[in-house]
C-alpha positions in Angstrom: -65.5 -66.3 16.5 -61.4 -65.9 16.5 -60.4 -64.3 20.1 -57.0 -63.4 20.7 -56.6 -62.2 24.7 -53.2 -60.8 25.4 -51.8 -60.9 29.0 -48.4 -60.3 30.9 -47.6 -56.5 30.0 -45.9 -54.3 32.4 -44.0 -51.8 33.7 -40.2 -53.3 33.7 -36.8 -51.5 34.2 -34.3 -51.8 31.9 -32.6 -55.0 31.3 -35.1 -56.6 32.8 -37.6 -59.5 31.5 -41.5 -60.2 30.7 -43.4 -63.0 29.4 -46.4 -62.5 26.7 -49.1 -64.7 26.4 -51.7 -64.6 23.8 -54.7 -66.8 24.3 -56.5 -67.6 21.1 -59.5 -69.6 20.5 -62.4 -69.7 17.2 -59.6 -71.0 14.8 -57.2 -74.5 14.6 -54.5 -73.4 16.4 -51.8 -76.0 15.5 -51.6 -74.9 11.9 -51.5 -71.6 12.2 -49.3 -69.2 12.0 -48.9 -66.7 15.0 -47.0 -63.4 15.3 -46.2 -60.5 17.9 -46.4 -57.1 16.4 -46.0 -53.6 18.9 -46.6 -50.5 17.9 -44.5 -47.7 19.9 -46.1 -44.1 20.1 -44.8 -42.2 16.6 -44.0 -45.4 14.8 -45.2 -48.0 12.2 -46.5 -50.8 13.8 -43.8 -53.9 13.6 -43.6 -57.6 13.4 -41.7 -58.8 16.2 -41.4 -62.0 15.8 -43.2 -64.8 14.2 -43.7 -68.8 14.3 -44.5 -70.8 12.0 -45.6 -74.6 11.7 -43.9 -77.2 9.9 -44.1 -81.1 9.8 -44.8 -82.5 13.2 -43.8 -80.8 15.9 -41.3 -78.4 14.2 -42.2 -74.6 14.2 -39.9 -72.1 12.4 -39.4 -69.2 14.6 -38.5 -65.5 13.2 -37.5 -61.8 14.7 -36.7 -58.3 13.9 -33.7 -57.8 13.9 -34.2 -55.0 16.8 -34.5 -58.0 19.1 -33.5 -60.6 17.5 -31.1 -62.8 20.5 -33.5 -61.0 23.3 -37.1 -62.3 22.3 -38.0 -65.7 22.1 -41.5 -67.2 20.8 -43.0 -70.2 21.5 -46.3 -71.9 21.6 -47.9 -74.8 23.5 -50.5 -76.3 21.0 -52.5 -78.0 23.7 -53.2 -74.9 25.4 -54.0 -72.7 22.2 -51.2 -70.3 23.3 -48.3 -68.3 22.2 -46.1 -66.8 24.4 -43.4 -64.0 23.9 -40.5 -64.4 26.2 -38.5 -60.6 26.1 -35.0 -60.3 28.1 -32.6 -57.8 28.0 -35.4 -55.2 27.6 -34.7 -51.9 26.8 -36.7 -48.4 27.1 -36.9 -48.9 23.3 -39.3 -51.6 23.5 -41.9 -49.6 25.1 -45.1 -50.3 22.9 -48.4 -51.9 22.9 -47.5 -55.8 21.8 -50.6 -57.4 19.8 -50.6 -61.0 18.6 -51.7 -62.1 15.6 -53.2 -65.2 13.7 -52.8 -66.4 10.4 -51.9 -62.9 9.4 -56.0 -61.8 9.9 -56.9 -61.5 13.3 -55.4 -59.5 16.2 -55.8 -59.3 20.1 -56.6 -56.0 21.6 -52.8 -55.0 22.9 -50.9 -55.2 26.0 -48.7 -52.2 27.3 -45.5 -52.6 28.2 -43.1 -49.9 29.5 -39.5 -50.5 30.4 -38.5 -47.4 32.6 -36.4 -46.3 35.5 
């Protein structure tokens, strides 16, 4: 069965960083594309950033433009993870983050609050 565990969620002041990891296991991981969405409280749920596989070891990585130069995916095949790297954060980006695979399967959420 497809698991996606979420990790790394926080409470973080503004300006300040946090890494996201999403665990996944039940699927091929390699060839699959993986995505971040959040969902803030009184908003649609939005893609944050995806990545994508292409021949070899290239990956084609894309954001929202809301953090687009802040947020940074990445993914390290061997250990079936994906990993949202988030600087600059700002009390806007306070939402549950949820990965996704292949566009079918989601984690359960990790809350993370950028406050004073």
């Amino acid at each position: 069965q497809v698991q996606l565990v979420e990790s790394g969620g926080g409470l973080v002041q503004p300006g300040g960083s946090l890494r996201l990891s999403c665990a996944a296991s039940g699927f091929t991981f390699s060839t699959s594309t993986m995505s971040w969405y959040r969902r803030a409280p009184g908003k649609e749920r939005e893609l944050v950033a995806q990545i994508t596989p292409g021949r070899g070891i290239i990956n084609y990585a894309d954001y929202a433009d809301t953090v687009k130069g802040r947020f940074t995916i990445s993914r390290d095949n061997a250990k079936n993870t994906v990993y949202l790297q988030m600087n600059s954060l700002k009390p806007e980006d306070t939402a549950v983050y949820y990965c996704n695979a292949r566009g079918l399967n989601w984690g359960q959420g990790t809350q993370v609050t950028v406050s004073s």
